[in-house]
C-alpha positions in Angstrom: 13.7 -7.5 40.8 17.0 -8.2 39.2 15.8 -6.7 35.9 13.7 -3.5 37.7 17.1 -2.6 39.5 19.1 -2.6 36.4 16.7 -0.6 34.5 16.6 1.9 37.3 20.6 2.0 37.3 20.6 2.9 33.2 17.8 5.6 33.2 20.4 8.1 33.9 22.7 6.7 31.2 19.6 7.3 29.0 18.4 10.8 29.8 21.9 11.8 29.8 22.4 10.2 26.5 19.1 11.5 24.4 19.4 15.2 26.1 23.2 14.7 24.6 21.7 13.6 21.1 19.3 16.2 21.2 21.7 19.2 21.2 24.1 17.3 18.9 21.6 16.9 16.2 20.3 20.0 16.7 23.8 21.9 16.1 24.6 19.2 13.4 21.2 20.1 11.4 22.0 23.5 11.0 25.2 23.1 10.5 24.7 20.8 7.3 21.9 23.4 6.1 24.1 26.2 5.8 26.4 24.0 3.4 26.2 24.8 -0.3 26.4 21.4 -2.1 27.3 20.3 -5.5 26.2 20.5 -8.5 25.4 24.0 -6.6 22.8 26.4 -8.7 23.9 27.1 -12.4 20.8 25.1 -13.2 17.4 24.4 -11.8 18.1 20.9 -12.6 21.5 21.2 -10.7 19.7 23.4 -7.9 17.5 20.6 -7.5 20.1 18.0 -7.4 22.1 20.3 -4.4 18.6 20.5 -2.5 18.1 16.6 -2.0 21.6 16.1 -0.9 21.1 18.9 1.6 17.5 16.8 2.5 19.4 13.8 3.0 22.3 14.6 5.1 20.0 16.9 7.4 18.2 13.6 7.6 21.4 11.6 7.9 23.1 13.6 10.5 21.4 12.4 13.5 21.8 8.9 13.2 25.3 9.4 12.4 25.5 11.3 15.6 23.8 9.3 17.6 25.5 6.1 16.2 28.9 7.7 17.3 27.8 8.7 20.5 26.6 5.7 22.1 30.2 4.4 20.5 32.2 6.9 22.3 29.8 7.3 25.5 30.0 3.3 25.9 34.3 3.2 25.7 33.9 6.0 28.4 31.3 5.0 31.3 30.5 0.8 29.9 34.4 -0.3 29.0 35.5 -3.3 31.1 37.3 -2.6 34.0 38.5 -5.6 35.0 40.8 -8.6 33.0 38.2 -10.9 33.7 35.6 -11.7 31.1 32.1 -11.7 32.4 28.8 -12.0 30.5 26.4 -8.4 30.8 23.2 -8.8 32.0 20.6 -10.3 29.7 18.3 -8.0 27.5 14.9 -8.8 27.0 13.8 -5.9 25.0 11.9 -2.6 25.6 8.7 -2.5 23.6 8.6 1.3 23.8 11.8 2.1 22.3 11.2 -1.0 19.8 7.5 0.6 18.8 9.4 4.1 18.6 12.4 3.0 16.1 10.1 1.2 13.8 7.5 4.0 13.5 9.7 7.1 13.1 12.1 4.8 10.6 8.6 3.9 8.9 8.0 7.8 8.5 11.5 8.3 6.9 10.8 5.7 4.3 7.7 7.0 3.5 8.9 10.5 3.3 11.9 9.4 0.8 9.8 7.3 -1.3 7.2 10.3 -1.8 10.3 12.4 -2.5 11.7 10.4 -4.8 8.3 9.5 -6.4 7.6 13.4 -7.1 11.5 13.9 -8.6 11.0 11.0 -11.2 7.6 12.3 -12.3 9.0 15.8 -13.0 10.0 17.1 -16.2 13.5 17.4 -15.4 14.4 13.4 -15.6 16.1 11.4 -18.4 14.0 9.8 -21.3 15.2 6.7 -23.2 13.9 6.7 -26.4 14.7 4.6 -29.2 17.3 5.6 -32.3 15.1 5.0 -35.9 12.7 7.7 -37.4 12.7 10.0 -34.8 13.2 14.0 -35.9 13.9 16.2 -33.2 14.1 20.4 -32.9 11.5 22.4 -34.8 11.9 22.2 -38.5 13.6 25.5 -39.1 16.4 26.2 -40.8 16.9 30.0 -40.3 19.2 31.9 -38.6 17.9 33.9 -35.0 15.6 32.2 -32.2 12.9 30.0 -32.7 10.2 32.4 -32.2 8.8 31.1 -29.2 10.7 32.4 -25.5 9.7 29.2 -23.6 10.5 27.0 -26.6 12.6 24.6 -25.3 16.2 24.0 -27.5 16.9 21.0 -29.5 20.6 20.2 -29.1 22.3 16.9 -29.8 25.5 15.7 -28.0 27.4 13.6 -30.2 29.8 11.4 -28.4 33.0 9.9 -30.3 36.4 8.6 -29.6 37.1 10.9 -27.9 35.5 14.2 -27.7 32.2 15.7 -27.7 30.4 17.7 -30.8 27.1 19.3 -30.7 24.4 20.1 -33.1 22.1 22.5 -33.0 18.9 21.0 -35.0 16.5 24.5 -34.6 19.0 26.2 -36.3 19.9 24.7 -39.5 21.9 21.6 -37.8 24.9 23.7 -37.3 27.4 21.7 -35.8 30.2 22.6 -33.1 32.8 21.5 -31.1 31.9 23.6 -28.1 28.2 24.2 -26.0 26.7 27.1 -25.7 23.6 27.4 -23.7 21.4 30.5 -23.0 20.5 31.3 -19.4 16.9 31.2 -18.1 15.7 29.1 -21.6 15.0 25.5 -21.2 16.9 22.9 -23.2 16.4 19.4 -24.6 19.4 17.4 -24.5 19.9 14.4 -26.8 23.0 12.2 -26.0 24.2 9.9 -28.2 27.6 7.9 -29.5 28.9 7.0 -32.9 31.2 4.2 -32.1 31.3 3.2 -28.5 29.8 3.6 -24.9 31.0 7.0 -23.3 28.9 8.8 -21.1 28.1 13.2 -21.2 28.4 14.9 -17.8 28.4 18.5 -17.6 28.8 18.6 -13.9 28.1 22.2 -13.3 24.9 22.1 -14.8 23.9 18.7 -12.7 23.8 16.6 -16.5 25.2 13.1 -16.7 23.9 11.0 -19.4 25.3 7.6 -21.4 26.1 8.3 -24.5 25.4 4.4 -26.3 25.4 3.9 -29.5 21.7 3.7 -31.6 20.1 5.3 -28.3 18.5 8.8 -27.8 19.2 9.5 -24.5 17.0 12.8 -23.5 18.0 15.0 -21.0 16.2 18.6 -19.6 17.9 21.2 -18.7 17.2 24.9 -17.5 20.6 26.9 -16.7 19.7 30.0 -14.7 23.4 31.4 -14.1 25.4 32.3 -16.5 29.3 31.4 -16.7 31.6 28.3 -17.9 30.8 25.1 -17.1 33.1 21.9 -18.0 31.9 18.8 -19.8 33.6 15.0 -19.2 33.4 11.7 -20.1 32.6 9.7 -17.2 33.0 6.3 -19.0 35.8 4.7 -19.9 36.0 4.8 -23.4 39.5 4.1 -23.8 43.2 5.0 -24.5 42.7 9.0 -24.3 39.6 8.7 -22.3 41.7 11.4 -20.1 41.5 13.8 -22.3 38.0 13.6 -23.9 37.2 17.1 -22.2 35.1 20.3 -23.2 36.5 22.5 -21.1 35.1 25.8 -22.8 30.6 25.3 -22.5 29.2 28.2 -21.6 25.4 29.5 -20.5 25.3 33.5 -22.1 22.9 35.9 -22.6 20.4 35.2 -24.7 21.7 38.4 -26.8 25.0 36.8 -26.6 23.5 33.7 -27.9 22.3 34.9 -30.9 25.8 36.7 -32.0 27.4 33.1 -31.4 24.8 31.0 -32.9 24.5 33.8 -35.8 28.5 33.3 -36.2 28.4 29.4 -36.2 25.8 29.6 -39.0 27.9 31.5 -40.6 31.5 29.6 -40.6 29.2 26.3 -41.0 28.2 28.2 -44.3 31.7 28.4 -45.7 32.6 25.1 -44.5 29.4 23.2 -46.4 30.8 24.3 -49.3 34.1 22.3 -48.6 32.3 19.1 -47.1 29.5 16.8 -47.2 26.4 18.4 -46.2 24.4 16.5 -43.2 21.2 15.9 -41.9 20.3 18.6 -38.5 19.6 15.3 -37.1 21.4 12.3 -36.1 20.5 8.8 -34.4 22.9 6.0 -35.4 21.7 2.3 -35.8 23.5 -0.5 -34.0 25.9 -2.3 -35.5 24.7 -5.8 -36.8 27.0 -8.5 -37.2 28.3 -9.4 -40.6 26.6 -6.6 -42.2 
């Protein structure tokens, strides 16, 4: 009888409490939804990115919620009133709300592992492919596009104490200091270092690679607004690690593209005369020992 009368006594505290959590999470729901989350949209890869963390913390919200609640609803109507310590009543459990937690948590996992599932099978993840014998880009050498609008384009990120240069393999391996993208064309990224580990992060456009040495890190990327976006190195790669920054990438037009790319070819022209010529691709091998 003991037990029926206290379970009688706290089915107030519990309607109260889930209408409560009810409204809360509903407010708190659409109030995370209308929140525009980094890496925001300048890429679909970065749109992406922005839409799980919105799916996450819609999903997040009301156990947070309810988690404070019962913390702030207890201090209120369950604090001790008295100096006196004295043992609660004993719980025994409540199969119902037991059964409950354990399906709908089983549903979230579930739900999250097919999300994550369908993210790593898209095109839009890394690749790790390894350094020897492996070309990349399309073979030409010629100024002006490659011919093809859905063509994806070859660039490789060089990584070096301490800044970033990029090569541009589909267009005669013309090598820069700054990235230039062009908006609404897909793009293969391959990341890699000549001395050390750093790591390529081009936050605006939702791109963070390691950059290690003898590795071909691959990287997809689709910008779809154009403007400036800033690249770092997000590994510490030593004393002016600080100031290992690009802070002039941009996505252009794809007319826009052209006249830069058309102009790069151009100065690299004038400077091959001065300087070793290069291959339009690079992938270092490891250091060995006592070599």
């Amino acid at each position: 009888m003991a037990a029926f009368h206290i379970e009688e006594a706290d089915r107030p505290h519990m309607v109260r409490l889930l209408i409560i959590w009810v409204i809360l999470s509903a407010i708190g729901i659409v109030a995370v939804l209308q929140i525009n989350y980094p890496p925001y949209d300048q890429s679909i890869q970065g749109q992406d990115q922005a839409s799980t963390l919105k799916l996450l913390t819609a999903l997040a919200t009301p156990v947070f919620i309810g988690v404070v609640m019962l913390i702030i609803y207890s201090a209120i109507y369950f604090r001790r009133t008295t100096p006196e310590l004295v043992d609660g009543p004993p719980m025994l459990g409540n199969t119902p709300v037991q059964i409950a937690w354990v399906t709908i948590s089983a549903i979230l996992v579930l739900f999250l592992a097919v999300v994550g599932i369908a993210t790593l099978s898209s095109e839009n993840v890394a690749q790790l492919v390894g350094a020897p014998g492996r070309s990349i880009g399309g073979g030409q050498t010629g100024s002006g596009t490659t011919g093809e609008e859905n063509k994806e384009i070859h660039v490789q990120v060089i990584a070096q104490q301490w800044y970033f240069t990029y090569r541009y393999p589909d267009y005669g391996g013309v090598e820069t200091t700054h990235l230039y993208l062009p908006v609404n064309h897909p793009v293969e990224l391959h990341v890699t270092s000549l001395d050390i580990i750093h790591s390529f992060w081009a936050y605006q456009l939702g791109v963070k690679a390691d950059a290690n040495p003898g590795v071909d890190n691959i990287f997809h990327v689709t910008p779809q607004k154009t403007g400036a976006f800033q690249v770092r190195c997000s590994e510490l790669c030593g004393l002016w690690h600080g100031h290992m920054v690009d802070s002039q990438g941009q996505v252009v037009s794809q007319s826009d593209f052209d006249t830069w790319i058309a102009q790069q070819q151009t100065d690299f022209q004038t400077i091959a005369k001065a300087v070793p010529s290069y291959a339009p691709y690079y992938f270092p091998l490891p250091l060995v020992k006592g070599s």
